[in-house]
C-alpha atoms as one frame of an Amber mdcrd trajectory, in Angstrom:
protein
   0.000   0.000   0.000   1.594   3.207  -1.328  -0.838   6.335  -0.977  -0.847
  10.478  -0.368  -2.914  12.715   0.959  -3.037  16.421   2.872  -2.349  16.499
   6.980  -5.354  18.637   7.006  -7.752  15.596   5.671  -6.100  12.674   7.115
  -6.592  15.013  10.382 -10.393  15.396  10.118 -10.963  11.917   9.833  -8.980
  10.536  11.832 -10.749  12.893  14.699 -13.923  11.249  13.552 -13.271   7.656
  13.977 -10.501   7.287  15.964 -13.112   7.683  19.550 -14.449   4.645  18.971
 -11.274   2.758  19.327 -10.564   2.291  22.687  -8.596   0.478  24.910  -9.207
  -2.991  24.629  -6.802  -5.752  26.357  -8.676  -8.747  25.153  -8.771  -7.981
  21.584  -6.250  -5.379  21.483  -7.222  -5.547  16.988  -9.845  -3.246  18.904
  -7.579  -0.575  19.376  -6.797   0.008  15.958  -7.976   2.254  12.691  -8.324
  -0.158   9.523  -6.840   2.141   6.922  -8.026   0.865   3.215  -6.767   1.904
   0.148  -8.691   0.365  -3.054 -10.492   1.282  -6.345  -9.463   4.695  -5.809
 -10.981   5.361  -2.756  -9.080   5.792   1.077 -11.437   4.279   3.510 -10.752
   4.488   7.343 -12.290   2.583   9.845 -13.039   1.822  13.309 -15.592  -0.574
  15.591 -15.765  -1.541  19.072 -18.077  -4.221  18.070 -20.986  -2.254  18.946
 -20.497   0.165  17.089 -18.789   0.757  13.632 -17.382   3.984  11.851 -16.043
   4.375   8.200 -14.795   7.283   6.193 -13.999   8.037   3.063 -11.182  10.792
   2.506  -9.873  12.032  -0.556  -6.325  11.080  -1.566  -3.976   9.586  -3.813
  -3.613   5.709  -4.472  -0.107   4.912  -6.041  -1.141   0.989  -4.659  -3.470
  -0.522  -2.921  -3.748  -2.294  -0.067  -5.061  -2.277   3.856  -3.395  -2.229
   6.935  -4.430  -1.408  10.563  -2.370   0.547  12.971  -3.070   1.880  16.758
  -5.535   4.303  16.536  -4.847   7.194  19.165  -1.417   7.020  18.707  -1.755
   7.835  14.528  -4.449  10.556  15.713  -1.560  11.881  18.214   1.129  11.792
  15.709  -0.919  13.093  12.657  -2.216  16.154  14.802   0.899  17.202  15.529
   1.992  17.188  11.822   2.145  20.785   9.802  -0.371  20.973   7.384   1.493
  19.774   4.400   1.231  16.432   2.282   1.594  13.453   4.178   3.139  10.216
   2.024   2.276   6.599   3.504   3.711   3.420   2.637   3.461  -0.281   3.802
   6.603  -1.802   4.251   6.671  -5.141   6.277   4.808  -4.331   9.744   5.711
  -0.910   9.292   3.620   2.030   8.481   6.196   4.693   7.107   4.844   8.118
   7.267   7.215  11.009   5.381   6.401  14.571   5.363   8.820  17.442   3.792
  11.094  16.971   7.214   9.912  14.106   9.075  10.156  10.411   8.838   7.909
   8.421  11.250   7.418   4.145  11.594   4.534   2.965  13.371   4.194  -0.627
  13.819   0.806  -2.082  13.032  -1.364  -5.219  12.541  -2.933  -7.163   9.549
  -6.086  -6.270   8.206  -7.332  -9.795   7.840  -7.549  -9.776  12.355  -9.724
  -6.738  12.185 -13.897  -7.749  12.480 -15.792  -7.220   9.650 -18.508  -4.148
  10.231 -21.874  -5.287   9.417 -23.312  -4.244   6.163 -26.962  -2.688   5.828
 -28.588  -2.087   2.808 -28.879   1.335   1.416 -32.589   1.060   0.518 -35.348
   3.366   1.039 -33.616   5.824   3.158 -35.806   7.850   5.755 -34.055  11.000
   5.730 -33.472  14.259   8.382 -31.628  17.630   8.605 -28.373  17.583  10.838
 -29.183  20.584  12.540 -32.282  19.069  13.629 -30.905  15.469  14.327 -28.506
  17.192  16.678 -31.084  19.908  18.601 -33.229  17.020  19.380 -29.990  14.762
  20.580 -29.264  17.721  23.151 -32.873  18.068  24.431 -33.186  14.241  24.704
 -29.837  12.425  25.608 -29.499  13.298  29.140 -32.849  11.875  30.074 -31.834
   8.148  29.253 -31.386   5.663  32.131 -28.202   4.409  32.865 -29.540   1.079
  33.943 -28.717  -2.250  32.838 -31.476  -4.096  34.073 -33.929  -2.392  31.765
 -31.845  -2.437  28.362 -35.404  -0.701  26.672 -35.010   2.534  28.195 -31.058
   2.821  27.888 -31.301   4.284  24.553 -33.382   6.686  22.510 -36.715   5.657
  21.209 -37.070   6.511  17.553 -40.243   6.507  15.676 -40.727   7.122  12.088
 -44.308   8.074  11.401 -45.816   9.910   8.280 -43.505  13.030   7.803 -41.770
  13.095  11.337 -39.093  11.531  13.189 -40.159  11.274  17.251 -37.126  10.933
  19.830 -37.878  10.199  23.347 -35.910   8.565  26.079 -36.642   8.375  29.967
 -35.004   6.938  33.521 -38.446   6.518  34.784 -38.315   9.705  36.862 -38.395
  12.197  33.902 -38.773  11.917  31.011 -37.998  14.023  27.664 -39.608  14.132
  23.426 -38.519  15.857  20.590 -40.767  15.873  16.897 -38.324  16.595  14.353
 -39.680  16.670  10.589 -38.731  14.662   8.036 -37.130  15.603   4.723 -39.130
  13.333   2.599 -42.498  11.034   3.908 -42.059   7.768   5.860 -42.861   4.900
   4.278 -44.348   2.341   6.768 -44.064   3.895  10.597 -40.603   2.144  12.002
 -40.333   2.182  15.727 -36.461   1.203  16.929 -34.305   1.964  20.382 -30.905
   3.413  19.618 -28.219   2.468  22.054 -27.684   5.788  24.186 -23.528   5.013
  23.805 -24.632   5.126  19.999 -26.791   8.374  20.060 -23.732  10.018  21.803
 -21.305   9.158  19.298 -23.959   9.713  16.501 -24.311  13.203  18.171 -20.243
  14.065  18.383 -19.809  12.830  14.699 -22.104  14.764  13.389 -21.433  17.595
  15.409 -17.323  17.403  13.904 -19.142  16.564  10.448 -20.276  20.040  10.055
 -18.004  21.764  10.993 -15.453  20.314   8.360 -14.993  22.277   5.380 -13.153
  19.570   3.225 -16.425  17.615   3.342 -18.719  18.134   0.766 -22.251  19.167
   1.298 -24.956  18.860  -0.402 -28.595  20.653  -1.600 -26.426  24.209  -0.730
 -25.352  23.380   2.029 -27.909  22.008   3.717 -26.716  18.478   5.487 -28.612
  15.437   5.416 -28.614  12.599   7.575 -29.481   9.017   5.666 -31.090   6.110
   8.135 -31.197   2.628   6.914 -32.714  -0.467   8.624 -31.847  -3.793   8.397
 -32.509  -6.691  10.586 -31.186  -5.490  14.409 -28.764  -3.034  12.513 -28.947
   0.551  12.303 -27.175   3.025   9.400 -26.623   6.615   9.505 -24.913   8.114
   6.590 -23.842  11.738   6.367 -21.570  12.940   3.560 -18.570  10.637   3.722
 -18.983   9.175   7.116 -20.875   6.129   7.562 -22.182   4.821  11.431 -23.582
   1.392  12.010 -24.931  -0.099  15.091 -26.900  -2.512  16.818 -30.428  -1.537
  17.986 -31.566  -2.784  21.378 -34.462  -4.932  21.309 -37.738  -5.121  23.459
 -39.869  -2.941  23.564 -40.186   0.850  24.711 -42.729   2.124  27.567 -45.820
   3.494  25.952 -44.799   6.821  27.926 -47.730   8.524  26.333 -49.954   7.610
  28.605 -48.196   8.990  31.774 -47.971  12.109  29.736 -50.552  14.761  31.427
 -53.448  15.349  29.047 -54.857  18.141  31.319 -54.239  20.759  34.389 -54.768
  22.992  37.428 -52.084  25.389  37.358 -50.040  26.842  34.157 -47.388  29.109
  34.231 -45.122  31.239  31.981 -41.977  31.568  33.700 -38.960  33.973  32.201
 -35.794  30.645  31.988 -32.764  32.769  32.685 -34.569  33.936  36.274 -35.768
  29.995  36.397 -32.089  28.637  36.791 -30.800  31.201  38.737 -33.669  30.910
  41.333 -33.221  26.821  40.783 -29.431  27.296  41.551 -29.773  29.260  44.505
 -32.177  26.672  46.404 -30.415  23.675  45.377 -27.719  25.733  47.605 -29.858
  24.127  50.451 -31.476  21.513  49.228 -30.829  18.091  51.140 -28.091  15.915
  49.923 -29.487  12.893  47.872 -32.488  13.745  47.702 -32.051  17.088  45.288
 -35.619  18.785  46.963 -36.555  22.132  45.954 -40.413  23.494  46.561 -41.870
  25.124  43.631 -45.175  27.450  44.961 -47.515  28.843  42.631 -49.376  31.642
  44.387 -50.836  35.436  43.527 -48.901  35.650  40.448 -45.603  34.531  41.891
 -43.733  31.674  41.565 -41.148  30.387  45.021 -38.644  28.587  44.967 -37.389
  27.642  48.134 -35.321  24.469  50.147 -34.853  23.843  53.892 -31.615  21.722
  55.017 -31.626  21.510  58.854 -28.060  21.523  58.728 -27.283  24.498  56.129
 -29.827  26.925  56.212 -32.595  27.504  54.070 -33.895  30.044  50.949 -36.641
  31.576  49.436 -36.755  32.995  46.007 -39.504  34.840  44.928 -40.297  35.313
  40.455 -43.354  37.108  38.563 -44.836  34.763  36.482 -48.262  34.959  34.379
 -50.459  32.514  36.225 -53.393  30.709  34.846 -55.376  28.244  37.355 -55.685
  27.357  40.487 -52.804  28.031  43.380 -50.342  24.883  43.667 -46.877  23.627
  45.012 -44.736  21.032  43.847 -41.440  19.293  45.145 -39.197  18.458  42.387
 -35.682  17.081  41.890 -33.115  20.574  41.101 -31.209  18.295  38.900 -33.468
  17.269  36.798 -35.225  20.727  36.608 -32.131  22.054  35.419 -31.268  19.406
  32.759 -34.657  20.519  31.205 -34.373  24.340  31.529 -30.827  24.290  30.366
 -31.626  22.660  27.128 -34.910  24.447  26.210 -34.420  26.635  23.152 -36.687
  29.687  24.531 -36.726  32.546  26.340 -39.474  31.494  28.496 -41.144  27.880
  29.733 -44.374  26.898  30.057 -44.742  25.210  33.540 -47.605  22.831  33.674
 -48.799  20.611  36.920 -52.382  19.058  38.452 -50.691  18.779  42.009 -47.913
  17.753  43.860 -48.756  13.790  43.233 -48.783  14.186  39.469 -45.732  14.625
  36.931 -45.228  18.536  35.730 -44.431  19.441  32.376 -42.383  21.774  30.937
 -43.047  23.076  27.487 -40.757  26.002  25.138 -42.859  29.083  25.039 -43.187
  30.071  21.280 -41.904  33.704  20.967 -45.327  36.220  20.406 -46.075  39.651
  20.252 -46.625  41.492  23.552 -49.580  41.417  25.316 -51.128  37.879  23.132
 -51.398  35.280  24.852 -48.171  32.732  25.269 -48.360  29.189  23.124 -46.388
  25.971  23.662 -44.259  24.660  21.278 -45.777  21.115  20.286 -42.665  19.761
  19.210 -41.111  18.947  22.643 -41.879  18.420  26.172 -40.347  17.654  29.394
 -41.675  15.534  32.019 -40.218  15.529  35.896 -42.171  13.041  38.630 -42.630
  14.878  41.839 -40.647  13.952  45.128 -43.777  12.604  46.790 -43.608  14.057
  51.022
């Protein structure tokens, strides 16, 4: 294997796939990037069995071949390269890399030990805009449960349903969805779980993908994610980078049903005045159990906590109030988590009482002085600490 290409590229792909190598004692194979070079085409390439990453990067093939060589340490070494062309050949064990004044060696492995990644079928595509593939990762990730003795909610529920994509995931004690519209209309509704380790990965890719200048884009500019299915395997295909993965099976909660279809008490509460207050009482809030008291009363909303041992605190917001009065006690944490990653201004606080869930909804942006409307498109569910 003889080929050439820029620092710049071999960089930016090598920062793509090279996370998913890690270290791995009992099939140390594991730890390396499979670097192909046929028909034209340099193809690396990474798995960790789970999970599977390939690349495509423009270059030069003077002959082909494949070869596999530790992963982080080629990342280290290429990084620190100045951006110049980079010449790699195969000779014995050896991977000789030559730029215009250095000469490295790095000893690697034979392709034929590294696993094959599964292949999925590029058929029938259900297909999303990045930008909205990774707003709805941010509002949604840091809701799944970290369990392993219920594999069905340690990933993200995905359902494909007419022209939108739903995303939901939940650790039984809150619970977060995101409606994200499709690019072109589902063909039959597809309901998967995405491995949360997956959606992560999924979510830094794509997040690296875009901002990469060497890699085309496409309909000006606007980036597309692909999705294939295929037995218990998963595709996602953006520009050059393809990610494959298993899907969990089982079957997801129907969480729709614990979702609130009515209530007492709804507030619109400014965010940035939200956290602070929510930062303030979790000051004093008692360790482990993350209490804070949320009162709904004469147009105000209070936040307070009581810790015998620290003190206590009351904060004190104008909110517009519709209902009845009502409190609530609430975990801080997980009140946070959803404030911090709704893209408005202002929430829409929603509750029946203190034995019921609350829901927290973006506020769409209006005129002054109409009347304040929810975003449909996501919600945010938090179960009350019950006294």
């Amino acid at each position: 294997m003889k080929i050439s290409c820029t620092q710049e590229n071999l960089n930016q792909g090598l920062n793509i796939v090279a996370h998913i190598a890690s270290k791995n004692t009992s099939l140390p194979i594991l730890n390396n990037v499979l670097i192909k070079a046929e028909k034209s085409v340099l193809t690396l390439i990474t798995t960790n069995l789970e999970i599977g990453i390939s690349l495509q990067l423009r270059g030069k093939i003077e002959k082909e071949g494949s070869f596999t060589v530790n992963s982080k340490l080629l990342n280290d070494y290429i990084n620190l390269l100045p951006n110049q062309k980079i010449e790699i050949e195969l000779i014995g064990d050896n991977f000789e890399i030559k730029t215009e004044k250095q000469e490295t060696k790095i000893k690697g492995s034979s392709a034929e030990e590294f696993p094959l990644i599964p292949m999925v079928a590029k058929e029938n595509p259900y297909l999303c805009k990045v930008d909205d593939v990774l707003k709805a990762f941010s509002q949604v990730l840091y809701a799944v449960s970290f369990s392993e003795t219920r594999p069905e909610i340690s990933g993200i529920y995905f359902n494909f349903k007419d022209e939108f994509l739903t995303m939901a995931a939940t650790d039984s004690y809150r619970l977060a969805e995101k409606i994200i519209k499709l690019k072109d209309k589902a063909g039959d509704e597809k309901e998967i779980i995405i491995p949360s380790k997956t959606a992560q990965e999924l979510y830094r890719v794509l997040s690296n993908i875009t901002s990469l200048s060497e890699l085309s884009s496409r309909e000006s500019g606007e980036k597309l994610l692909e999705i294939y299915f295929e037995d218990n395997q998963v595709l996602f295909v953006c520009d050059n980078v393809e990610l494959v993965s298993r899907i969990i099976e089982g079957q997801y909660p129907n969480y729709k049903q614990i979702i609130p279809t009515a209530n007492k008490t709804k507030a619109l509460i400014n965010i940035t005045d939200f956290i602070k207050a929510t930062k303030t009482a979790a000051l004093f809030s008692r360790t482990g159990i993350y209490d804070i008291n949320l009162e709904f009363k004469n147009g105000q909303l209070v936040v307070s906590s009581t810790n015998n041992q620290l003190g206590e605190n009351k904060s004190s917001l104008d909110v517009l109030l519709e209902g009845d009065d009502n409190k609530i006690v609430i975990n801080y944490r997980y009140l946070l988590d959803g404030l911090q990653n709704i893209d408005s201004s202002s929430v829409i606080f929603e509750m029946i009482d203190s034995t019921n869930p609350c829901v927290l909804r973006p506020a769409e942006s209006l005129p002054e002085g109409e009347k304040p409307i929810a975003d449909a498109n996501y919600l945010y569910i938090i179960m009350p600490i019950k006294q």
